[in-house]
C-alpha positions as CSV (number, residue, x, y, z in Angstrom):
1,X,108.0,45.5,-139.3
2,X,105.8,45.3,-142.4
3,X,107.2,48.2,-144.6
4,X,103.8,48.8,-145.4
5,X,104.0,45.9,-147.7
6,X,100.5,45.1,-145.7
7,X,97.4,46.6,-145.7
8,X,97.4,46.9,-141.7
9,X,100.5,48.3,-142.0
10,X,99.4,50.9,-144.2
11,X,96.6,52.0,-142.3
12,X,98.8,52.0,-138.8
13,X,100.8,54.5,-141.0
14,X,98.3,56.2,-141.8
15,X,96.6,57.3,-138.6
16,X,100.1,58.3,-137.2
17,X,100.6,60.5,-140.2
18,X,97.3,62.3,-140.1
19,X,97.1,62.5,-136.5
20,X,100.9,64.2,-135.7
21,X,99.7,66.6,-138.6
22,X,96.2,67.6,-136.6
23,X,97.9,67.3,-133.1
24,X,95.0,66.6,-131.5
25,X,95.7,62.9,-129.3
26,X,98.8,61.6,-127.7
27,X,97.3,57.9,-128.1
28,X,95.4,56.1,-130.2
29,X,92.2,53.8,-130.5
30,X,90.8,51.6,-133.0
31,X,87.2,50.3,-132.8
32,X,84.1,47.8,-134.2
33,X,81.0,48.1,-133.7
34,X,79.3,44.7,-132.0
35,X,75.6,44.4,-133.2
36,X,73.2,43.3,-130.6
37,X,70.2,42.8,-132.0
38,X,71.0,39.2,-133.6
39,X,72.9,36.3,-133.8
40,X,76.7,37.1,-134.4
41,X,77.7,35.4,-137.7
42,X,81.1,34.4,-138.9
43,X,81.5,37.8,-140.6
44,X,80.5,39.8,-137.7
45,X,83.5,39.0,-135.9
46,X,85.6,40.6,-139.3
47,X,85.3,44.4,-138.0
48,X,87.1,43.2,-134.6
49,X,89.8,41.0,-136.0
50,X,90.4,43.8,-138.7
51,X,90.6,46.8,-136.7
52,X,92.5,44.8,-133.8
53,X,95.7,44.1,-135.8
54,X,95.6,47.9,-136.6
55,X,95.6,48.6,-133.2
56,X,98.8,45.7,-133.0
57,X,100.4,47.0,-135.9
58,X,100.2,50.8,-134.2
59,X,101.4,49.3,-131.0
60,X,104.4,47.6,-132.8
61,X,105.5,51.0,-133.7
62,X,105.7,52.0,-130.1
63,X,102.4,54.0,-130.3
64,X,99.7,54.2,-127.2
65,X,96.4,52.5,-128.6
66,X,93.4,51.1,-127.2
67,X,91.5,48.7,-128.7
68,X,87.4,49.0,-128.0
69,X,84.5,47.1,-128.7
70,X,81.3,49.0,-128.7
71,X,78.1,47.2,-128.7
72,X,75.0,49.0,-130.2
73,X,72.8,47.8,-127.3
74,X,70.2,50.7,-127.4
75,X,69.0,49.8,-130.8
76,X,65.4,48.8,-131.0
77,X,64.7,45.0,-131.5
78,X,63.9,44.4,-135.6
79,X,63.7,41.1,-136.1
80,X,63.1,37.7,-133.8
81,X,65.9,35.7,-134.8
82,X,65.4,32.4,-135.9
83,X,65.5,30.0,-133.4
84,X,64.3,32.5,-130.6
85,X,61.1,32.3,-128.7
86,X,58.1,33.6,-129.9
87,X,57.1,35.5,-126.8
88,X,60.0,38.2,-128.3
89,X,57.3,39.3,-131.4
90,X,56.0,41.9,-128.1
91,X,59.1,43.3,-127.6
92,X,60.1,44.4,-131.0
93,X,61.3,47.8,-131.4
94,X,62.2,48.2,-127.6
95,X,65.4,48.9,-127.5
96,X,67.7,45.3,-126.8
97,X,69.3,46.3,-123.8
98,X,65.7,46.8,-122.2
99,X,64.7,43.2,-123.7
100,X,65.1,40.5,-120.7
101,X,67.5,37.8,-121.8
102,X,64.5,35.0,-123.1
103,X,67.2,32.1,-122.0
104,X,67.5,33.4,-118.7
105,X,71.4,33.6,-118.9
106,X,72.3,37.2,-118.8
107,X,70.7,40.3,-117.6
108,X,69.5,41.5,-120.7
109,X,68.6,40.0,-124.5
110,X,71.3,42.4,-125.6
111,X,73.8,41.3,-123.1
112,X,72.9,37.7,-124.0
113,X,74.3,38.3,-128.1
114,X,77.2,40.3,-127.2
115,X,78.4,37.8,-125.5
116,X,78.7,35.2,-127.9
117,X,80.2,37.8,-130.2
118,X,82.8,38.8,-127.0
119,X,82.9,34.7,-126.4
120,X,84.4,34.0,-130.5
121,X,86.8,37.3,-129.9
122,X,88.5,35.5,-126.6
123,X,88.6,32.5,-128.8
124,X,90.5,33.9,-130.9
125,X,92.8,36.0,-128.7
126,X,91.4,39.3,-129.1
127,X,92.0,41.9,-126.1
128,X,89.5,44.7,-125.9
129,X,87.3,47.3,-123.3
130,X,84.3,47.2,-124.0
131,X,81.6,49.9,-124.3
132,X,78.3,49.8,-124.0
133,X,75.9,52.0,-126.0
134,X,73.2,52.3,-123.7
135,X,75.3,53.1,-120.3
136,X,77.4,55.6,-123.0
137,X,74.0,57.8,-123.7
138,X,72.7,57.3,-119.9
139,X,75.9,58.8,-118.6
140,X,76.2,61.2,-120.7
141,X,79.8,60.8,-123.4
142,X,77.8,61.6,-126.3
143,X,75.9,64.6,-124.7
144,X,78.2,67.3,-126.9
145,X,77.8,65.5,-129.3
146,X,73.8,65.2,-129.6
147,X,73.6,68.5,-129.1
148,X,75.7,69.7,-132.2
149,X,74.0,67.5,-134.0
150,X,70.1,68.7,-133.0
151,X,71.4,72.2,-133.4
152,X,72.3,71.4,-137.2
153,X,69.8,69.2,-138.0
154,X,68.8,70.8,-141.0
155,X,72.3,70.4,-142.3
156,X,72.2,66.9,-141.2
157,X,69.0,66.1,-143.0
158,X,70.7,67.9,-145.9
159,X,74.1,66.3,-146.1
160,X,71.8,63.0,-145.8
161,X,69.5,63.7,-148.7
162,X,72.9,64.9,-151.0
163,X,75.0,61.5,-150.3
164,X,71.8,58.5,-149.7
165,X,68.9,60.6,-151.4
166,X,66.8,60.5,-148.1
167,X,64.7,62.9,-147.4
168,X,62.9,61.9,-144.2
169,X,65.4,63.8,-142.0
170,X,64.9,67.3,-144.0
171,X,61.6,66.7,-141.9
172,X,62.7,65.0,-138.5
173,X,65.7,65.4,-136.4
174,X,67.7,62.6,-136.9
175,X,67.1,61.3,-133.1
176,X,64.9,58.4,-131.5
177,X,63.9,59.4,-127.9
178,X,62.3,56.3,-126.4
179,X,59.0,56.2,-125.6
180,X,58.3,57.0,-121.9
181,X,54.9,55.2,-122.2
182,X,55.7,52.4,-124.4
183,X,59.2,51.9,-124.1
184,X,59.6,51.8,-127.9
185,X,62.7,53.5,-130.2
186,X,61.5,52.1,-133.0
187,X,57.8,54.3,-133.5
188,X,59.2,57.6,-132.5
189,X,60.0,60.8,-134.2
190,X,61.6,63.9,-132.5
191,X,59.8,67.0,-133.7
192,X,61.8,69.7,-132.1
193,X,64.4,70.5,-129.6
194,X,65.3,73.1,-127.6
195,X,68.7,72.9,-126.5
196,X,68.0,70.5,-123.6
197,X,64.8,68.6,-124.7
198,X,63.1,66.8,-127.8
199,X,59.8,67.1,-128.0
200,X,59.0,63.9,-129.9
201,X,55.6,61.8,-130.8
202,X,55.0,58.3,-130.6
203,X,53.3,57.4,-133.9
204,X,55.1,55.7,-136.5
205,X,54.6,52.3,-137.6
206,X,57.3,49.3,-138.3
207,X,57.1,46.4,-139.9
208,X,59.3,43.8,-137.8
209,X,59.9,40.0,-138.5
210,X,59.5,36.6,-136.8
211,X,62.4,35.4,-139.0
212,X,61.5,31.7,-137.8
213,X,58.7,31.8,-139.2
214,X,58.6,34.2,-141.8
215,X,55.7,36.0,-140.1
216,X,55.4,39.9,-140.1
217,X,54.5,42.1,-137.1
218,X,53.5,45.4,-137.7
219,X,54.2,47.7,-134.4
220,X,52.4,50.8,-134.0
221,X,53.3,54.1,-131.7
222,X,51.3,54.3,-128.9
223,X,50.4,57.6,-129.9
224,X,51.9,59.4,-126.9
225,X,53.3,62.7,-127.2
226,X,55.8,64.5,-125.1
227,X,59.3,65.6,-124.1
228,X,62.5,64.0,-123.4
229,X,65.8,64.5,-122.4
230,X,68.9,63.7,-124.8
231,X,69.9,60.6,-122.5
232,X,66.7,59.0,-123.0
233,X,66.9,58.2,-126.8
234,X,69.7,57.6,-129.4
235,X,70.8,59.0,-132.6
236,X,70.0,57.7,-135.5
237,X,72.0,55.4,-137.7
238,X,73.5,58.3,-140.3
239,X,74.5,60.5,-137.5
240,X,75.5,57.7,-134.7
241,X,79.1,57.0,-135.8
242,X,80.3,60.4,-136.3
243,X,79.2,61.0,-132.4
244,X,80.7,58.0,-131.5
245,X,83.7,59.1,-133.2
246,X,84.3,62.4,-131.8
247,X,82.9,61.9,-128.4
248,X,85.6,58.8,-127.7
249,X,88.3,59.7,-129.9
250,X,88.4,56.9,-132.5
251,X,91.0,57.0,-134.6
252,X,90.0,53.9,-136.9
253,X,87.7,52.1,-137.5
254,X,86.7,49.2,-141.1
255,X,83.8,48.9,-142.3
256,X,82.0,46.7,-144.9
257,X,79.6,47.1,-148.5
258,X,76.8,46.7,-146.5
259,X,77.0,50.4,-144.6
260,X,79.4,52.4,-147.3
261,X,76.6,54.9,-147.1
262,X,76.1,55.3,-143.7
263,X,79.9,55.6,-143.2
264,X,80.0,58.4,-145.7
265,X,77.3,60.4,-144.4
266,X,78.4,59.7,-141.2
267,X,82.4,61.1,-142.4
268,X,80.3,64.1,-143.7
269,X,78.5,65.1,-140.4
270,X,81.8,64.3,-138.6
271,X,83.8,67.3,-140.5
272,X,81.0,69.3,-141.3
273,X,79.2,69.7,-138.6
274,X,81.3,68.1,-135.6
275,X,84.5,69.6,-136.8
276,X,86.0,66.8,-136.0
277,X,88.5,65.3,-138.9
278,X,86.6,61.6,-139.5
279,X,88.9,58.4,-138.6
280,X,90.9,56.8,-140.9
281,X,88.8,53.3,-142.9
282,X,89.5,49.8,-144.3
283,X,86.8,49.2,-146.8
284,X,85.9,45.4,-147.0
285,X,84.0,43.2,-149.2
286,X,81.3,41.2,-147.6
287,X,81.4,37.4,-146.8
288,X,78.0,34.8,-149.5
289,X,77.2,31.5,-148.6
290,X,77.6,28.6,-151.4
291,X,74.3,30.4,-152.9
292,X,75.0,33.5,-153.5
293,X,73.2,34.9,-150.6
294,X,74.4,37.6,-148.1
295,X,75.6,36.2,-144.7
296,X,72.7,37.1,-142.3
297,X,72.8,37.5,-138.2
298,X,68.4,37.1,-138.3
299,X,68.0,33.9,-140.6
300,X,68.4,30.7,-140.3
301,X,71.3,28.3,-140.2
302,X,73.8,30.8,-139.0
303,X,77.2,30.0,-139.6
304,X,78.7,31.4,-136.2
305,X,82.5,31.8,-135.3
306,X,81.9,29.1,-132.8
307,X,81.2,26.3,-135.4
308,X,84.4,27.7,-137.4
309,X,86.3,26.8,-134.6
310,X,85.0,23.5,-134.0
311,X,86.3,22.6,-137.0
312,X,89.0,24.6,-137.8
313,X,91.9,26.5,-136.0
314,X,91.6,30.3,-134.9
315,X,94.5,31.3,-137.3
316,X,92.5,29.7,-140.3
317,X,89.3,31.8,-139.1
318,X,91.5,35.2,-138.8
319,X,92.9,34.3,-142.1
320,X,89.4,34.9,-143.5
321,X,89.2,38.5,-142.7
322,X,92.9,39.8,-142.9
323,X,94.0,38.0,-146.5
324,X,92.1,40.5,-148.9
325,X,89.8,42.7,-148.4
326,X,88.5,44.1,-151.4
327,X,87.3,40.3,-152.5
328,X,84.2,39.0,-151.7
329,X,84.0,35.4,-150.8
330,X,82.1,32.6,-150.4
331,X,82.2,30.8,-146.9
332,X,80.7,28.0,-145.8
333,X,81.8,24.5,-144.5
334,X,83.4,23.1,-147.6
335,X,85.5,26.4,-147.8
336,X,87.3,25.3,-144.4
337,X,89.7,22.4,-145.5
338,X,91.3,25.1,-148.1
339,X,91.8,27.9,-145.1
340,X,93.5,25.2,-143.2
341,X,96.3,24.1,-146.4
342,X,96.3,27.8,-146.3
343,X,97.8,28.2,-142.9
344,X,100.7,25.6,-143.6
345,X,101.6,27.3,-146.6
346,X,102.1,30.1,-144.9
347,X,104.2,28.6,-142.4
348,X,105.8,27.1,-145.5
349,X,106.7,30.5,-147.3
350,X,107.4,32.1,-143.5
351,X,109.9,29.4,-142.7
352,X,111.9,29.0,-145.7
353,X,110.2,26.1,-146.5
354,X,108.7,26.8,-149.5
355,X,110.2,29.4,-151.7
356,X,108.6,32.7,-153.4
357,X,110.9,34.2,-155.8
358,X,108.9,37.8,-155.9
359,X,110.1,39.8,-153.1
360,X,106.7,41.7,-152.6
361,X,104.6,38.7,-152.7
362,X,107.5,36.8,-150.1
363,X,107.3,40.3,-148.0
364,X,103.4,40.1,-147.4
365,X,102.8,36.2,-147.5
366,X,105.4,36.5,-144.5
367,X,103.0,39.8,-142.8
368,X,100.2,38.1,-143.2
369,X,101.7,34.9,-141.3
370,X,102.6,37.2,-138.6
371,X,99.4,38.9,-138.1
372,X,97.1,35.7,-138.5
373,X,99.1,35.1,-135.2
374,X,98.6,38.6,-133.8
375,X,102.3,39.1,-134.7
376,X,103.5,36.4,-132.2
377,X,104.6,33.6,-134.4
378,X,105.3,30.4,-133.9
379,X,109.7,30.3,-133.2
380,X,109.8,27.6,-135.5
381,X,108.7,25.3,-138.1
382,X,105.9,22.8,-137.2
383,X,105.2,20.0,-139.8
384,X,101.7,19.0,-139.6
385,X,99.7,16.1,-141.7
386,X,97.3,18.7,-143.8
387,X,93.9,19.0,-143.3
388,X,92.4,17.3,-146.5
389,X,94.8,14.1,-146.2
390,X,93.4,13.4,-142.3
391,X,89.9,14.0,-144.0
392,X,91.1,11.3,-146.4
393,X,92.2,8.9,-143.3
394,X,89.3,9.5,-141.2
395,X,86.3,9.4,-144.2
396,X,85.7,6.0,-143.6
397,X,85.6,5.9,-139.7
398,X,85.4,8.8,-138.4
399,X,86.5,7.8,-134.8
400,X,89.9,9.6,-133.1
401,X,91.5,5.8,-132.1
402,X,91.0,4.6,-135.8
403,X,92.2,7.2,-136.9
404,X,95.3,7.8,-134.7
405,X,95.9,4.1,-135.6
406,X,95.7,4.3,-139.4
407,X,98.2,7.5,-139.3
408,X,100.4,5.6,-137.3
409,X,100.5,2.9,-139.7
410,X,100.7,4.7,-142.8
411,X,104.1,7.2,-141.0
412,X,102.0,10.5,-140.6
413,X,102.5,10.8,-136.9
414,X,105.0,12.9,-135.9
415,X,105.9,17.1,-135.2
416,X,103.8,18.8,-132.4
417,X,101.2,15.6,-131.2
418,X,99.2,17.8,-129.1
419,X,98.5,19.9,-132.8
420,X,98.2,17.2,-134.6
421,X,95.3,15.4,-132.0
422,X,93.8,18.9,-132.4
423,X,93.4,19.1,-136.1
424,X,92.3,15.2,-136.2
425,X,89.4,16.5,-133.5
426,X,88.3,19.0,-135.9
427,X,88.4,17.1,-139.3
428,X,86.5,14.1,-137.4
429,X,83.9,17.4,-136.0
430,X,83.9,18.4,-139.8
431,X,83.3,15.0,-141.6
432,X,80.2,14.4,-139.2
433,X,78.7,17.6,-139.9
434,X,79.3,17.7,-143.8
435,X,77.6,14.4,-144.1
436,X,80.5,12.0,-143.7
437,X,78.8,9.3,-142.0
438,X,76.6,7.2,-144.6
439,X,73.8,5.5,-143.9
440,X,74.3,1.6,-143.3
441,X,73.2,-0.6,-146.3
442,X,71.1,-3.4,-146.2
443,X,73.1,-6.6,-145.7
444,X,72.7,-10.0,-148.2
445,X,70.7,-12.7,-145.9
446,X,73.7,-15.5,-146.5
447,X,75.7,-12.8,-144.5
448,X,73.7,-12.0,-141.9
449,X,74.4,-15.1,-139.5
450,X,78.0,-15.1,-140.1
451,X,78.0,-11.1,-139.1
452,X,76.3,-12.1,-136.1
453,X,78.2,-15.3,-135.2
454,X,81.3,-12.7,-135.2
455,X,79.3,-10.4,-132.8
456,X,78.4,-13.4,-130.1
457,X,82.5,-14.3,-130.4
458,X,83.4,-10.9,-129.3
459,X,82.7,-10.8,-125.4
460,X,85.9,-13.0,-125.9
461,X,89.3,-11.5,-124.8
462,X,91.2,-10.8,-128.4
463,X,94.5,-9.6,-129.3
464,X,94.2,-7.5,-132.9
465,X,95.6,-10.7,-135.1
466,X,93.8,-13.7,-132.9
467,X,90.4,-11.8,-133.4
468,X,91.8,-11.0,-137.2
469,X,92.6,-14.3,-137.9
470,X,88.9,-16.0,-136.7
471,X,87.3,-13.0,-138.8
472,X,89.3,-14.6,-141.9
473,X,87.7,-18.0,-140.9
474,X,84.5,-16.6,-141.0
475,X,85.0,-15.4,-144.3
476,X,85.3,-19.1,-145.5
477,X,82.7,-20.1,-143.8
478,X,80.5,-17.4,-145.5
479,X,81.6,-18.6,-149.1
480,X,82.2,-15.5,-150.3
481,X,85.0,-13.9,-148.3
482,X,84.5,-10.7,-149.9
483,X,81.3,-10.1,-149.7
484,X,81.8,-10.9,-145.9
485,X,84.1,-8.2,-145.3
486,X,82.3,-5.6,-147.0
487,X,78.9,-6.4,-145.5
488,X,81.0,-6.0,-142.3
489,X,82.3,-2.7,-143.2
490,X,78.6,-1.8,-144.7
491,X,76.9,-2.9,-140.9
492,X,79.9,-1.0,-138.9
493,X,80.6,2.1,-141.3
494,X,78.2,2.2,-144.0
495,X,80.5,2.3,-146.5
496,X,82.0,-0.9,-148.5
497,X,85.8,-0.8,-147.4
498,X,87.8,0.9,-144.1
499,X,90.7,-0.3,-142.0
500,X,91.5,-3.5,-140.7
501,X,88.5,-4.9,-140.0
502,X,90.2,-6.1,-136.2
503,X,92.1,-2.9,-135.7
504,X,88.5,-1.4,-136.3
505,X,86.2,-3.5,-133.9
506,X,88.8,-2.9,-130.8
507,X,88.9,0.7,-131.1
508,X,85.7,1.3,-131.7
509,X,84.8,-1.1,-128.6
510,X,83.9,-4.5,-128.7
511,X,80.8,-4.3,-127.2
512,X,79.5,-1.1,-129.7
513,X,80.3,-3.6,-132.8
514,X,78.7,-6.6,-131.2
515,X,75.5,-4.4,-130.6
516,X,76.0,-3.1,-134.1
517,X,76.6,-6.8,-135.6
518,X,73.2,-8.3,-133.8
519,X,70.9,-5.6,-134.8
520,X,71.4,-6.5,-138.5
């Protein structure tokens, strides 16, 4: 066990602690919140990895906990993300479980993002239940909950104003019915309640985004007026958690820069007015890209968990989020090759392999091993090439066969194969992607009909030296042997040098170079 050398450790302490002393759950649950209303981004999946080695680390203590995942599927629609149909511009502000899937895939367009969120968390070996936001508020869980809120609303809008500075709640409850003409949740405002229903009007106006294409879509209320009943609506954003909270028992849940004053309002209307003692945090910093600019789930370019683990392994990507918290950090592609080294170190320091002589840095380098592997570790040691020397091998030709071939030569093979084809996959996936592949050069004219002589000679059967030995020849023939060879490389790789140039032409195929060689 950790010693609470690590911060998941710490927290799992934590909750056990505070919880015997309130006596008021037997078992425990940890939780994220999954956003539905855009893309999921690499640091959307943080909040789930996070809080899901809490639950591990409570569970390794021989605690009851539950793990959940609750999507915020009855928010209303803000932003077309880009990349999305235009045809969704009509829909904004309806809430996203409501929104048809515009790919035709799943049932809703809400449905359709969680599950690329839900997709990366298998990936990565997260288990969870999931909870669904809209069929929570249609059946009724947070009904107590509403209710004590409504009732105090004055408070709420209070408590609100003293921690953000808001004052738009001193004047409206802090609850969106949806429209029952319209459909909307994003144009309402509740006006009143009285213990059963909101009487609410349809009259606000919101600015939504196509963030394609930059244009901006003003939505008005339809103007209707009426009542509705609690289940019919949601609570707004300062107020939402702290329901959530109480109403399913949550025990812990992270949370980033981005919301720290939502989370503190929310901790505020939790004890205050829920009576309900809030659940215990994880504050994290959140994730820039190379310029500086907040990682975001509506623009362009996403970098989702799925292209992560294209390139790189899951315990590189859950290294990301467990590491250290409190630092913000830049990541992007070039960021991945470090993660990877990171790993092996790791294994390095956990093994024995590599020696730390400060026993609090050994203790949590050792933790943090363990829980990038949801505490089931590898038995034992697994040399493996690292990351940046196959990106060294494969550079020139990024092709597996040349690859394997060259690391073959050059004694890098060995250990765990089947981890070892896996990394070469991803750094081949990676060089493509980070501009690896060059553009071919223009070739000198006195080249060109020796280059293609070599391409009519290959329909021939060769072994690796006979075919070898006639490219030398050619070489003469050409004059200028070297200028030969790296036009040859130049027409095949597009850049001036590479491995044998007959270990090359086989595994890349005969007939590929040939095709290569004549279009020249």
């Amino acid at each position: 066990m950790g010693d609470n050398i690590f911060w998941a450790d710490k927290a799992a302490e934590e909750i056990i602690e505070k919880e015997e002393k309130l006596k008021r759950v037997k078992s425990y649950r940890t939780e994220m919140g999954i956003g539905a209303s855009g893309i999921p981004h690499i640091g959307s999946v943080g909040d789930g990895v996070r809080s899901f080695v809490v639950h591990l680390a409570l569970k390794e203590r021989g605690a009851k906990s539950e793990f959940i995942a609750f999507s915020d599927d009855r928010d209303g629609l803000r932003k077309v993300p880009s990349g999305f149909p235009d045809i969704l511009e009509k829909e904004i502000g309806i809430p996203v479980s409501h929104i048809p899937d515009p790919f035709g895939c799943h049932k809703s367009y809400a449905e359709h993002m969680s599950s690329l969120l839900m997709d990366a968390y298998e990936k990565l070996g997260i288990d969870f239940v999931f909870r669904s936001a809209d069929k929570e508020y249609a059946k009724g869980t947070l009904d107590k909950e509403i209710v004590d809120i409504l009732k105090n609303w004055k408070m709420a809008g209070e408590i609100i104003k003293k921690l953000t500075g808001q004052e738009k709640f001193e004047l409206q409850l802090p609850f969106l019915p949806i429209c029952s003409q319209c459909g909307n949740v994003c144009t309402t405002r509740a006006v009143s309640f009285d213990g059963k229903k909101v009487t609410y009007k349809c009259d606000v106006e919101y600015e939504g985004k196509n963030s394609g294409t930059g244009k901006k879509i003003l939505v008005k209320g339809c103007g209707f007026e009426g009542t509705e009943g609690i289940r019919e609506g949601k609570l707004a954003w300062k107020v939402d958690f702290a329901a959530r909270w109480r109403a399913l028992k949550i025990n812990y849940e992270a949370y980033g820069k981005d919301i720290s004053d939502s989370v503190r309002v929310n901790d505020a209307i939790c004890k205050e007015i829920l009576q309900w003692e809030p659940p215990v945090h994880s504050f994290y910093e959140l994730f820039t890209e190379r310029g500086g600019e907040k990682i975001s789930k509506s623009s362009g370019n996403v970098f989702t968990p799925q292209l992560w683990l294209k390139y790189a392994s899951p315990e590189s990507m859950k290294l990301v989020y467990l590491k250290k918290l409190g630092k913000s950090r830049v990541i992007d592609l070039d960021a991945i090759p470090a993660y990877e080294e990171e790993v092996d170190e790791l294994a390095g320091i956990y093994f024995g392999k590599k020696l730390i002589e400060n026993k609090t840095d050994l203790a949590h380098a050792r933790r943090l091993f363990e829980f990038i592997h949801f505490l089931k570790p590898p038995k034992k040691f697994q040399p493996i090439v690292q990351y940046s020397t196959i990106i060294n091998i494969a550079r020139p030709v990024p092709e597996f066969s040349v690859v394997w071939k060259e690391m073959e030569k050059t004694g890098h093979i060995g250990g765990n194969k089947k981890v070892l084809e896996e990394r070469i996959g991803r750094v081949i996936e990676w060089i493509k992607d980070t501009g690896g592949e060059v553009e071919v050069a223009s070739v000198p004219e006195n080249q060109k009909a020796f280059l293609q002589k070599l391409a009519s000679e290959l329909g021939k059967d060769w072994t690796e030296e006979k075919l070898q030995n006639r490219i030398f020849e050619l070489s003469k023939e050409s004059g200028n042997p070297r200028e030969f060879f790296r036009s040859a490389y130049m027409s095949i790789t597009g850049k001036e040098a590479g491995p044998k140039l007959s270990t090359l032409i086989l595994a890349l195929g005969k007939d590929k170079i040939a095709e290569k060689l004549r279009g020249i």
